[in-house]
Backbone as numpy.savetxt, mean C-alpha at the origin, in Angstrom:
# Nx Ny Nz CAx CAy CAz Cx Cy Cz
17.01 -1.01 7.64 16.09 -2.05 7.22 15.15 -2.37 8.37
13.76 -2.82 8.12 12.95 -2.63 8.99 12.77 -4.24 9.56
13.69 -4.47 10.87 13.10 -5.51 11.76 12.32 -6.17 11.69
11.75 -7.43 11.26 10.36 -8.16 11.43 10.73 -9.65 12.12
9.86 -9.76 12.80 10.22 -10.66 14.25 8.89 -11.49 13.36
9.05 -12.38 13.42 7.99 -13.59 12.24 8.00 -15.07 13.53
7.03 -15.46 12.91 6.62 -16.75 13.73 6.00 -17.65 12.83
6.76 -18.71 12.35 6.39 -19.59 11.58 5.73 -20.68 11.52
4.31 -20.76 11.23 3.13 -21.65 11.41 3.16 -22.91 10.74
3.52 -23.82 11.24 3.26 -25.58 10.74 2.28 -26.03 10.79
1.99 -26.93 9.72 0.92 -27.72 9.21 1.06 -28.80 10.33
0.29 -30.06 10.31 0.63 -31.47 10.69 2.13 -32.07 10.17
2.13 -32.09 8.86 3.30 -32.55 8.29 4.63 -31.69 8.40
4.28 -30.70 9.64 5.87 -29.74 10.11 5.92 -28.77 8.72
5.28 -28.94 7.78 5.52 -27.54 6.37 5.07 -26.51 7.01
5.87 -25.50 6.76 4.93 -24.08 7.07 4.18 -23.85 6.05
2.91 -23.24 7.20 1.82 -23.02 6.05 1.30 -21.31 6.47
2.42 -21.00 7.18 1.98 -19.40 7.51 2.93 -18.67 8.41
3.01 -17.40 8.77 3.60 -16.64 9.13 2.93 -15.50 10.25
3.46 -15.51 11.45 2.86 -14.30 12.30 3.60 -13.22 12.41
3.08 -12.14 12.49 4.11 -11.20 12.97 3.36 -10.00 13.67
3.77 -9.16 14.52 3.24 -8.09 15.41 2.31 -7.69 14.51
1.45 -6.79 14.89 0.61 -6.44 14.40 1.02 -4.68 14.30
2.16 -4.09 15.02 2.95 -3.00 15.05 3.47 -2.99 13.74
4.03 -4.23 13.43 5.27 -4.35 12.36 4.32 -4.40 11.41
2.97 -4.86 11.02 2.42 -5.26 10.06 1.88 -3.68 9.63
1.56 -3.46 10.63 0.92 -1.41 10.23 2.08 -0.88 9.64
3.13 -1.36 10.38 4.48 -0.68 9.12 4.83 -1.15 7.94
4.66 -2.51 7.90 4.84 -2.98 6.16 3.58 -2.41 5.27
2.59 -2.10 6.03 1.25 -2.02 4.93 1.79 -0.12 4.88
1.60 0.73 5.61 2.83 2.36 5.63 3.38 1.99 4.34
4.60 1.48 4.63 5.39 1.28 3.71 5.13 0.87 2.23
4.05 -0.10 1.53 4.05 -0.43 0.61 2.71 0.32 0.08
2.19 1.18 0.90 1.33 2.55 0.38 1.44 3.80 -0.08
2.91 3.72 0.95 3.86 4.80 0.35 4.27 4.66 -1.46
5.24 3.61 -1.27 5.64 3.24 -2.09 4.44 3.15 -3.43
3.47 2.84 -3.58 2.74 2.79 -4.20 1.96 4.07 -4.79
1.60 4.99 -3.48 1.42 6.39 -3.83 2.64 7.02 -4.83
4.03 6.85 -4.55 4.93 7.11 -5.42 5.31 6.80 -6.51
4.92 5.72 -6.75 4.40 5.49 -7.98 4.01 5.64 -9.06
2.37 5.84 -8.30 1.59 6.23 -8.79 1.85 8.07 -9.52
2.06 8.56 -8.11 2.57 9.92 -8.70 3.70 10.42 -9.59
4.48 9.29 -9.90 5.67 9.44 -10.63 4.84 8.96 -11.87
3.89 8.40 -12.46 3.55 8.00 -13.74 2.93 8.86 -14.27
1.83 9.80 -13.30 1.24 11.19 -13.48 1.53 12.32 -14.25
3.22 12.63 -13.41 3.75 13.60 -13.49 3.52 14.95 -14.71
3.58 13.99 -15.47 3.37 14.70 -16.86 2.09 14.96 -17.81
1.11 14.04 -17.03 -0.14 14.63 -17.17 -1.12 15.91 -17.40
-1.64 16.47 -18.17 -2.12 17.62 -18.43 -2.86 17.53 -16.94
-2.44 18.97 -15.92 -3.29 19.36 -15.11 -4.86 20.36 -15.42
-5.71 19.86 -14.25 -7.44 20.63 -14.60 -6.82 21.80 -13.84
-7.86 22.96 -14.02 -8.01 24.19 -13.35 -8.84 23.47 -12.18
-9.23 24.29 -11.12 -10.09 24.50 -10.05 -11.44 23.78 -10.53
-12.18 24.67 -11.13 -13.37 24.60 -11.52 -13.42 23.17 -12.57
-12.59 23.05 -13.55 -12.46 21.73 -14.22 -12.60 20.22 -13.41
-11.92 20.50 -12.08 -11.83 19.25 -11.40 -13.16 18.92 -10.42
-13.21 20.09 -9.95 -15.11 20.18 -9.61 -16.02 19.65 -10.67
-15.62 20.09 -11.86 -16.97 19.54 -12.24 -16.54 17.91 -12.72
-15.37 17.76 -13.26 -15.02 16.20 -12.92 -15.31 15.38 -11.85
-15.49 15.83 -10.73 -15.57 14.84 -9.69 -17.67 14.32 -9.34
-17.47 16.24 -9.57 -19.18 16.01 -9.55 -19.60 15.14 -10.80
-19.16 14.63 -11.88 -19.72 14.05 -13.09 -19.35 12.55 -12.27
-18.58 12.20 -11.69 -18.44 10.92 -10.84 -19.27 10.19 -10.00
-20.32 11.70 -8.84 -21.21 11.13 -8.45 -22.02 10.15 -9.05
């Protein structure tokens, strides 16, 4: 499990109203939930009719 060292930001009234954390650790939670998301994503795909070569060329070029 991935370590996160947090620093908890108070309002006037002592409520937290925020959270710090490394900016190391934060490049790894955002990694992590891109991953996760790419996988996802590619797991919903899966079964999708694939283009040929030339099919996806001209799909992308119809995007410009």
């Amino acid at each position: 499990m991935l370590k996160i060292h947090k620093n908890i930001v108070l309002n006037e009234s002592q409520k937290p109203t925020a959270v710090q954390i490394p900016i190391k650790e934060f490049e790894r939670l955002e990694e992590i939930i891109e991953n996760y998301g790419l996988a996802k994503l590619m797991d919903e795909v899966k079964d999708d009719e694939r283009l040929s070569i030339e099919e996806a060329k001209t799909y992308y070029q119809s995007l410009k």
